[in-house]
C-alpha positions in Angstrom: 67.5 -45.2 -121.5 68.7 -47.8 -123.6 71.5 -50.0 -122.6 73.5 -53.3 -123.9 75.2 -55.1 -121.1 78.0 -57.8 -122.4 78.5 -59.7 -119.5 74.5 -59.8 -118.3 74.6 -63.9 -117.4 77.9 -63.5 -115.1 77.8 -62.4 -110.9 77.9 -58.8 -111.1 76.3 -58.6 -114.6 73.3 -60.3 -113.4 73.1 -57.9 -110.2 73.6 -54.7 -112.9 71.0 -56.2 -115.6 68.5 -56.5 -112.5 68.8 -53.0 -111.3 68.3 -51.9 -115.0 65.3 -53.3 -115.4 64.1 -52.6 -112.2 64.8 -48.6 -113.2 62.8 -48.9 -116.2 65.1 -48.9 -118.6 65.2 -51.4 -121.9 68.2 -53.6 -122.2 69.9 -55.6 -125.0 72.0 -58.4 -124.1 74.4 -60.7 -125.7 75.1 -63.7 -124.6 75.7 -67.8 -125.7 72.9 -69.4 -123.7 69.6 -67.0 -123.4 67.9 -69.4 -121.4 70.0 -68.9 -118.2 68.0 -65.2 -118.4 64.4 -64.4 -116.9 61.7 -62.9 -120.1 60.8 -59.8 -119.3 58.9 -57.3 -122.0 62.1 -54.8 -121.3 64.8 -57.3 -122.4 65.9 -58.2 -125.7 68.2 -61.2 -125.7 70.4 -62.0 -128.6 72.5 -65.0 -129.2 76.0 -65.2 -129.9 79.7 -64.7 -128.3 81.2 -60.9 -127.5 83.9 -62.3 -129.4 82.1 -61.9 -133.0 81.7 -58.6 -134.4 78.9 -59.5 -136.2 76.8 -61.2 -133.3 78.4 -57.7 -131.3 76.8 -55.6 -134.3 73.5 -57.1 -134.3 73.1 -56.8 -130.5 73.7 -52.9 -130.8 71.1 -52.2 -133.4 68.9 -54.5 -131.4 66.2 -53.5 -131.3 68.1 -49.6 -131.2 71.3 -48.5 -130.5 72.0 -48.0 -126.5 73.0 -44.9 -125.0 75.3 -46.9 -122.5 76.8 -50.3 -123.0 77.8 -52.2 -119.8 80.7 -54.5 -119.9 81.2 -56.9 -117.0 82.8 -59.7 -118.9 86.0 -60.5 -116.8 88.4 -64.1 -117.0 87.2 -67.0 -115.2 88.8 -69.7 -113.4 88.2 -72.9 -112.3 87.3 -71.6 -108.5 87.4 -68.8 -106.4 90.9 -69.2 -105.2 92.9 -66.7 -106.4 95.7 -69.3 -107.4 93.3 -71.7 -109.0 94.4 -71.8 -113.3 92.0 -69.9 -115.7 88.8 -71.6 -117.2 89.7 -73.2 -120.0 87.2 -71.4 -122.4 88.9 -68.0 -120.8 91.9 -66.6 -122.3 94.8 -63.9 -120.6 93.5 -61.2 -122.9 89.8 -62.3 -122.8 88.5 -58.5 -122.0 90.8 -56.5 -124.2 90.0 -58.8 -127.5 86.2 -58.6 -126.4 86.9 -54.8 -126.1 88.9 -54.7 -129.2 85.5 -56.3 -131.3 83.4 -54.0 -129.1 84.7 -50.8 -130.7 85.1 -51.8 -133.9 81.6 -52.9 -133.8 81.0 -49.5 -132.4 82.6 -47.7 -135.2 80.4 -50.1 -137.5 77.5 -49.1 -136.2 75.6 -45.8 -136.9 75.0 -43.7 -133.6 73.5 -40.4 -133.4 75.5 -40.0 -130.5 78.7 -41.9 -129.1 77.5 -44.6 -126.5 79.2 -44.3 -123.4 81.3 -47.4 -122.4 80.6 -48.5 -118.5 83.2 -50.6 -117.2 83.4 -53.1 -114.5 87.4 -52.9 -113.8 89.6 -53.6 -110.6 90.9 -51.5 -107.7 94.6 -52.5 -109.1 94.4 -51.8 -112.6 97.0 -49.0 -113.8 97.1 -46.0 -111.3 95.7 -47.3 -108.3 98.1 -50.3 -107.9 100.5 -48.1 -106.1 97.6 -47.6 -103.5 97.3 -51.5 -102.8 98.6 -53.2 -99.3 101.8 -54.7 -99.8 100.1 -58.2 -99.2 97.4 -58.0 -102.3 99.6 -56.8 -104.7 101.5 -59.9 -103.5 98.6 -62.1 -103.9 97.8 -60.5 -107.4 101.7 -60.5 -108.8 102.5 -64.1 -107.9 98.5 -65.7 -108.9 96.5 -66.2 -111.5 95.3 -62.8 -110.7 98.4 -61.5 -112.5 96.7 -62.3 -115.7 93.6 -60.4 -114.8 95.5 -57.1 -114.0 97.1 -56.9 -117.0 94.2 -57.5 -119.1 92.7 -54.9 -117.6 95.1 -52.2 -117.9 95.2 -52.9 -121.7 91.4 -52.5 -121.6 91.8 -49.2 -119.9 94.4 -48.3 -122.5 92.1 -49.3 -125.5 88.8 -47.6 -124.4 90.9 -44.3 -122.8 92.4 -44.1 -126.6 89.1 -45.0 -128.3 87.8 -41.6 -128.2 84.5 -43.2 -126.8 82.8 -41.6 -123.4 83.7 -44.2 -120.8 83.2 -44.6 -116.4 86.4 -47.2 -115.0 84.9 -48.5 -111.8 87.6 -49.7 -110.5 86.1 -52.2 -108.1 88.0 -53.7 -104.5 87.9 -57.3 -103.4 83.6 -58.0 -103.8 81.8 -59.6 -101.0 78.0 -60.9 -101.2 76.7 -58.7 -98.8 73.4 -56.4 -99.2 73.7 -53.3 -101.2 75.2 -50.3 -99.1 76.5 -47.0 -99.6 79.4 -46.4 -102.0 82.3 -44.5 -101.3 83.9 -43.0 -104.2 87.9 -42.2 -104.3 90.3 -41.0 -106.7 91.7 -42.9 -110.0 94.8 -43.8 -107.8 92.2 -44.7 -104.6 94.4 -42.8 -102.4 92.9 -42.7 -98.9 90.6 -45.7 -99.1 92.3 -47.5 -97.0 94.2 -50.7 -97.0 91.7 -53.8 -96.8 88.4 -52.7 -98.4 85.8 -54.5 -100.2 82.0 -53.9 -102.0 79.2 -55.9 -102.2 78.7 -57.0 -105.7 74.9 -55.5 -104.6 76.3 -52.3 -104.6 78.7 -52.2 -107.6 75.8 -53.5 -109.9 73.6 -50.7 -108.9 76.4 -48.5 -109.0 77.4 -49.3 -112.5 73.5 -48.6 -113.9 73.6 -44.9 -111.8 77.2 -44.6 -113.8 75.5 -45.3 -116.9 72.1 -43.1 -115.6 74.5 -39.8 -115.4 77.4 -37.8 -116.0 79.0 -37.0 -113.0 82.4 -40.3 -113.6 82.2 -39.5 -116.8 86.2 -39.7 -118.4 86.9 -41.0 -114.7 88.3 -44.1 -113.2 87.3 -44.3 -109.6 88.4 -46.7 -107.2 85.1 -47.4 -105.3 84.3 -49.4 -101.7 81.5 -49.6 -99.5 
């Protein structure tokens, strides 16, 4: 399988571009500085900002279009802390404009067959808010989070109405642990319990098997370890 990942140089892209190659599968990636990425005969790095179309356009005909395209981009800010203000270089709406070029570059782009869309969203987004403690969506409504949540449920919006095949892996709080088993739950993550977390280990591997198969496919699971 071929795959473009946008999003391959950050924490859980890095993890899911990994266990890509390590599957055997060839990879396409877009990203502003290829050196920060290993050679390998399987990888084709392109430079250039998801933000472009063009740059976007060139990366999926390069050097094929993929069957499944990856997006891990998310907003960054200046530290872990969930109150710490957003990177500079990383706006509000960062993963919905990215999308927004993303399927227009899509539509652009000659496919035999529609790619499917992966995505690496948030236990929290739409649905499954409702199914969050009292205490995170605290934490999320009143932090920087906020800004996060809603840039993902416009995503989901965008690439639900896009008519393109798409997997939501709506992702709890990520520890770096080992990979482990993952537990899959419901869009609304009913059940899962109030304090639960993944190894990023785990939801990059879990991302390539989403892409690898169709058994999430039109689905938005919450998933934990």
């Amino acid at each position: 399988m071929h795959i473009f990942i946008s999003g391959a140089t950050g924490r859980n892209g890095r993890i899911a571009l990994d266990n890509a190659l390590s599957r055997n599968h060839t990879v396409t990636v877009l990203t502003r500085n290829p050196s920060s990425l290993p050679s390998n005969p399987n990888l084709t790095i392109i430079q250039g900002s998801p933000s472009s179309q063009q740059d976007v356009q060139t990366a999926l005909s390069t050097p094929s279009p993929p069957s499944s395209i990856l997006i891990t981009l998310n907003q960054r800010r200046t530290s872990d802390n969930p109150f710490a203000p957003l990177s500079p270089d990383s706006p509000p709406d960062l993963l919905a404009s990215t999308t927004r070029v993303l399927l227009a570059a899509i539509a652009a782009t000659p496919f035999a067959h529609p790619p499917k869309i992966v995505l690496n969203s948030i236990f929290g987004a739409r649905e499954s808010w409702k199914n969050l403690s009292w205490a995170f969506r605290a934490v999320l409504d009143h932090s920087t989070m906020k800004y996060a949540v809603k840039d993902h449920n416009n995503t989901d919006v965008l690439i639900r109405e896009s008519g393109v095949p798409f997997v939501l892996a709506r992702a709890p709080r990520l520890t770096d642990g080992p990979a482990a088993k993952v537990k899959v739950w419901p869009e609304n993550g009913q059940g899962c319990g109030w304090n639960v977390t993944m190894s990023r280990e785990s939801l990059g591997a879990w991302l390539i098997t989403a892409a690898e198969s169709n058994e999430w496919d039109g689905k938005s699971p919450v998933l934990t370890n």
